[in-house]
C-alpha positions in Angstrom: 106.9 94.5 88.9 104.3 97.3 88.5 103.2 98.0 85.1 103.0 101.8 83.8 100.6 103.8 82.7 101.7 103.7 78.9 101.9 99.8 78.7 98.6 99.5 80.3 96.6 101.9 78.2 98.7 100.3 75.1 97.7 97.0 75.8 93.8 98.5 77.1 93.8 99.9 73.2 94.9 96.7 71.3 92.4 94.3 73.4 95.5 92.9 75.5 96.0 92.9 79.3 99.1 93.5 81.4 100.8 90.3 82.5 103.6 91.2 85.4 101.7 90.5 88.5 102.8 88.3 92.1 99.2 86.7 92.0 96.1 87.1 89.5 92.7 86.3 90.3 90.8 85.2 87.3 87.4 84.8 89.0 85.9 85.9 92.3 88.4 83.9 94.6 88.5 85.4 98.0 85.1 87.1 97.5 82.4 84.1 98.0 80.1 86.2 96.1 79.2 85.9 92.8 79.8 89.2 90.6 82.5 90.6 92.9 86.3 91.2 93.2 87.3 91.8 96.4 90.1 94.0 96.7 92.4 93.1 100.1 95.2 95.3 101.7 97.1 94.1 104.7 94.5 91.8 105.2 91.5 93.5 105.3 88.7 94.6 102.5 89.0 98.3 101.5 87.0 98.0 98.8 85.2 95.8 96.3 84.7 95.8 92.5 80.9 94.8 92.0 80.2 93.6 88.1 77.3 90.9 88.1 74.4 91.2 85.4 71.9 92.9 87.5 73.6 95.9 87.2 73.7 98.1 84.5 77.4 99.0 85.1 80.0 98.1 87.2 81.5 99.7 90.4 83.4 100.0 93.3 81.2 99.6 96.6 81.4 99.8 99.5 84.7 102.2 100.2 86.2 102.6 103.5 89.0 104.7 105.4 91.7 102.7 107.2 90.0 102.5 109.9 87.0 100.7 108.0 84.9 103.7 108.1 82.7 103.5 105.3 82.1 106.4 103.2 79.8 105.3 100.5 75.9 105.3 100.6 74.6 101.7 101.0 71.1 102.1 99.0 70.6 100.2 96.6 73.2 97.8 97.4 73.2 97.2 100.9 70.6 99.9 102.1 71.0 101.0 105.9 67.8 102.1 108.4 67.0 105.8 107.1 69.4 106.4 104.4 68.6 108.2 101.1 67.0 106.4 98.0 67.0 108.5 95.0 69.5 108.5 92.3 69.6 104.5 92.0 72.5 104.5 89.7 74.3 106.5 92.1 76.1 103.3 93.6 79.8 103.9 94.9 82.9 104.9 93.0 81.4 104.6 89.3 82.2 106.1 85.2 79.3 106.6 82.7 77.7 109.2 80.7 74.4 110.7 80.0 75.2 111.2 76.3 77.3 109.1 74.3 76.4 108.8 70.6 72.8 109.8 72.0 72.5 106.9 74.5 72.6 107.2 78.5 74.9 105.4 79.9 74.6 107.6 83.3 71.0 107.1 84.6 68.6 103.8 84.6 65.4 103.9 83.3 64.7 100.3 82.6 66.5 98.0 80.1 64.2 99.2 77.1 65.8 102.6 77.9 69.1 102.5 79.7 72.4 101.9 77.7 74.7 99.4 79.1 78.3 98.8 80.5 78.2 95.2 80.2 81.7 93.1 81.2 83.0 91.4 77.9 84.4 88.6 80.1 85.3 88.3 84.4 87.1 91.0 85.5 90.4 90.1 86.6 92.1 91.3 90.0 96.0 90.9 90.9 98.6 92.2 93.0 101.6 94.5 91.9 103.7 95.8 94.6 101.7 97.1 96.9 98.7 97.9 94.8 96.1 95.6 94.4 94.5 95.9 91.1 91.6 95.2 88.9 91.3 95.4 85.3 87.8 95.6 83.4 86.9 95.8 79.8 83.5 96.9 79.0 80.9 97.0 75.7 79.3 99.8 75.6 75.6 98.3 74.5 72.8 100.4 73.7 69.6 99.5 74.2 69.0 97.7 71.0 72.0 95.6 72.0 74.8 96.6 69.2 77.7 97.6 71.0 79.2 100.9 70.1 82.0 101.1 71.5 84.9 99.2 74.7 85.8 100.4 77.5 88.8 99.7 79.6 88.6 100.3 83.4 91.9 100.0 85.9 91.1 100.9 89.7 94.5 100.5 91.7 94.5 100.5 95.2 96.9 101.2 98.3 97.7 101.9 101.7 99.5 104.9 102.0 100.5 106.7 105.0 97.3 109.2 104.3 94.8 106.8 103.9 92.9 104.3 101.2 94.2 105.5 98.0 92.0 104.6 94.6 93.7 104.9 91.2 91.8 104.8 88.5 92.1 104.6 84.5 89.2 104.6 82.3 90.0 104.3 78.5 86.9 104.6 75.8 87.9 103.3 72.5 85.9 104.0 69.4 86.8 100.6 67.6 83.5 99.4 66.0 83.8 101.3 62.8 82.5 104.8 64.3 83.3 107.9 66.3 81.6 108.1 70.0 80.3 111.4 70.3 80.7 112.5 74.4 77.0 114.9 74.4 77.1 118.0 76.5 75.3 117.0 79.6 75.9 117.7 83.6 75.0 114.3 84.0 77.9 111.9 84.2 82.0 111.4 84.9 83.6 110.0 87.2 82.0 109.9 90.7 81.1 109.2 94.1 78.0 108.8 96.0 79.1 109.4 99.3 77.0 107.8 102.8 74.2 110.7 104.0 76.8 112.1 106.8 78.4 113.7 104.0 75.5 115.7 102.7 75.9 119.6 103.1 73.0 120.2 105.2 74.5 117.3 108.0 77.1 118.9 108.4 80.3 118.6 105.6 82.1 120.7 104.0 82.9 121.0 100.3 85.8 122.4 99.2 88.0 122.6 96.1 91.6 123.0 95.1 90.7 127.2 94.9 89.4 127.3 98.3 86.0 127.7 97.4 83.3 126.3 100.1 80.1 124.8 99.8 78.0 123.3 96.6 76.6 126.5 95.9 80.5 127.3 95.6 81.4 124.7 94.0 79.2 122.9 91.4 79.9 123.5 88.1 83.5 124.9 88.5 86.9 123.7 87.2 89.7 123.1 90.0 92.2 120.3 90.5 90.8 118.3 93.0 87.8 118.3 95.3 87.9 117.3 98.9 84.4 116.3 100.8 84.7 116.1 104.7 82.6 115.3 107.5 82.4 112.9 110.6 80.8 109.2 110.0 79.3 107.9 113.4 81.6 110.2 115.4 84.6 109.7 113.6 86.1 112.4 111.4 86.6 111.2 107.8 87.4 112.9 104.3 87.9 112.1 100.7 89.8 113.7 98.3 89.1 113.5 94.7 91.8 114.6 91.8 91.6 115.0 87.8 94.8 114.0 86.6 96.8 116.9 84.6 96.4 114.8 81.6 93.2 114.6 81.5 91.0 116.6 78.8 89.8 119.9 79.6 92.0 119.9 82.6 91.0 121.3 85.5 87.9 119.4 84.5 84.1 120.3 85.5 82.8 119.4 88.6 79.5 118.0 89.4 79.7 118.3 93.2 76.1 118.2 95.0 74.7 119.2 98.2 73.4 115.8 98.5 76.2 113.5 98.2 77.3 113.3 95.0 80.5 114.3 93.5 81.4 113.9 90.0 84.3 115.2 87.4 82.8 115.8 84.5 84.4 117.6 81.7 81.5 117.6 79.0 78.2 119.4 80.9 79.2 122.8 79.7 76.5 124.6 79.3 74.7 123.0 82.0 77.6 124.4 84.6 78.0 127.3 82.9 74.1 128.0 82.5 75.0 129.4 79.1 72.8 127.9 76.1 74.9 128.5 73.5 78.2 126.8 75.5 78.8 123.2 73.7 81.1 120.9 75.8 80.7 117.8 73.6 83.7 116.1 71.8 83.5 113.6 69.4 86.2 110.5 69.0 86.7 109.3 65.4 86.5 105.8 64.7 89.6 104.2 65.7 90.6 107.2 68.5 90.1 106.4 72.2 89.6 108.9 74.7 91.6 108.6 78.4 90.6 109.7 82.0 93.0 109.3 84.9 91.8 110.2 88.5 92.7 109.5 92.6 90.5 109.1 95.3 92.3 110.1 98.3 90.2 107.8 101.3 91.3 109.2 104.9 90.4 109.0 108.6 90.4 112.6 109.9 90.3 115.5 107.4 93.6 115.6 105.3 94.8 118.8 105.6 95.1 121.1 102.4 98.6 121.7 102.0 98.5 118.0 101.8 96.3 117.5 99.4 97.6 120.4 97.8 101.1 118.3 97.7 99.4 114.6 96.9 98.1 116.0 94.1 101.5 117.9 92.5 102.7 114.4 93.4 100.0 112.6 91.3 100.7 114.9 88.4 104.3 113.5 88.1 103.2 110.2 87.9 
């Protein structure tokens, strides 16, 4: 039995989780690892959710096409010879925000600076049909250490005829007796820090759902989906990223960079619209929540854009 959207974020918003499932893992079981989820399809590791205490928030890493390509940048987690090392929050499929009520919750400067996504208990992972899926709720902890806010996070995954396909759901809830104020800043969203062969000047292209090439092209603007390509040790691989129609201030922002990463941010307007009087911040009143819905599209060989063109009406329905 697969659980809908509506229950989920219902139950995300009263403090409840969905029960329909064929197996739930309540710890790390399968993973060996402490602070991981392991997420299995057909046998094999696509991903894995990575949560332990050392980080400041938790994320998917690594990700890989069918074929096990691996399109993710290993540093810091599992750094290869001669990769890139800035940006250390930049660590696989991961949510946050540079401004929320003030507070970072995007970039790490140390704990006496650096706000906080910090688990509220083990996340849990289960099948349903054929996703596999891992549920997450989150404090959002300044750093004084009085939470602010919860957040809900829902990644889904699958094998699909076009490749590794990531769901996710990300619900903020302003439930401690205040409004969350999302700041207007270029830095945060949902994103990806892709491995170095998918850097613009090695080589990929970066296109968007208006046909639009190239960062230069593309940072800043609104479009449906975003679709980074390149080859990976000789092997052609892409990945597809789209904002769900839902989604507020749909076709959102993008934060697509020449080096790698590739974030939907709906908030950093005067930053992408270098316009100083632009203000992109919204504020949720105590008691609101504020929902984000978004795909990740993993595939071996470039998908096409008709496809992704068609994946994406598709995803809209849903």
């Amino acid at each position: 039995m697969r659980i809908s959207r509506r229950e989920w974020i219902a139950a995300a918003l009263v403090g409840g989780g969905s029960t329909a499932c064929s197996k739930r893992l309540k710890t790390n079981e399968g993973a060996g690892r402490a602070g991981v989820l392991d997420i299995p399809l057909d046998g094999r590791v696509y991903a894995t959710y990575r949560f332990g205490r050392e980080w400041d928030k938790p994320f998917l890493f690594p990700l890989k096409t069918p074929s096990g390509v691996t399109v993710t940048r290993g540093w810091p987690v599992e750094p290869r010879p001669g990769e890139s090392d800035d940006h250390p929050w930049h660590r696989g499929v991961i949510w946050g925000h540079g401004l929320i009520n003030g507070y970072d919750f995007w970039r790490e400067l140390g704990r006496d600076k650096t706000a906080r996504l910090i688990p509220k208990a083990v996340p849990e992972g289960r099948t349903e049909g054929e996703l596999f899926v891992v549920e997450a709720e989150l404090d959002l902890v300044p750093p004084d250490g009085a939470t602010i806010g919860r957040c809900r996070q829902r990644f889904g995954v699958r094998s699909t005829p076009q490749g590794v396909e990531v769901s996710a759901e990300i619900v903020v809830a302003a439930d401690h007796g205040h409004g969350l104020t999302f700041g207007d800043t270029e830095d945060g969203g949902f994103g990806i820090r892709f491995d170095d062969a998918f850097r613009q000047d090695r080589g990929a292209k970066l296109l968007n759902s208006d046909g639009l090439v190239g960062s230069e092209n593309i940072w800043g603007k609104r479009a449906r989906w975003v679709q980074y390509s390149t080859e990976v040790g000789g092997k052609p691989a892409s990945v597809s990223i789209f904002d769900h129609p839902s989604n507020f201030r749909h076709p959102t922002y993008w934060h697509a960079r020449d080096y790698g990463l590739c974030a939907a941010n709906p908030f950093g307007l005067h930053d992408f619209l270098r316009d100083p009087n632009q203000d992109g911040s919204e504020t949720v009143g105590a008691g609101g929540k504020l929902a984000f819905r978004y795909r990740i599209l993993v595939a071996d060989g470039v998908t096409p854009v008709d496809e992704v063109e068609r994946l994406f009406e598709a995803y809209g329905e849903e």
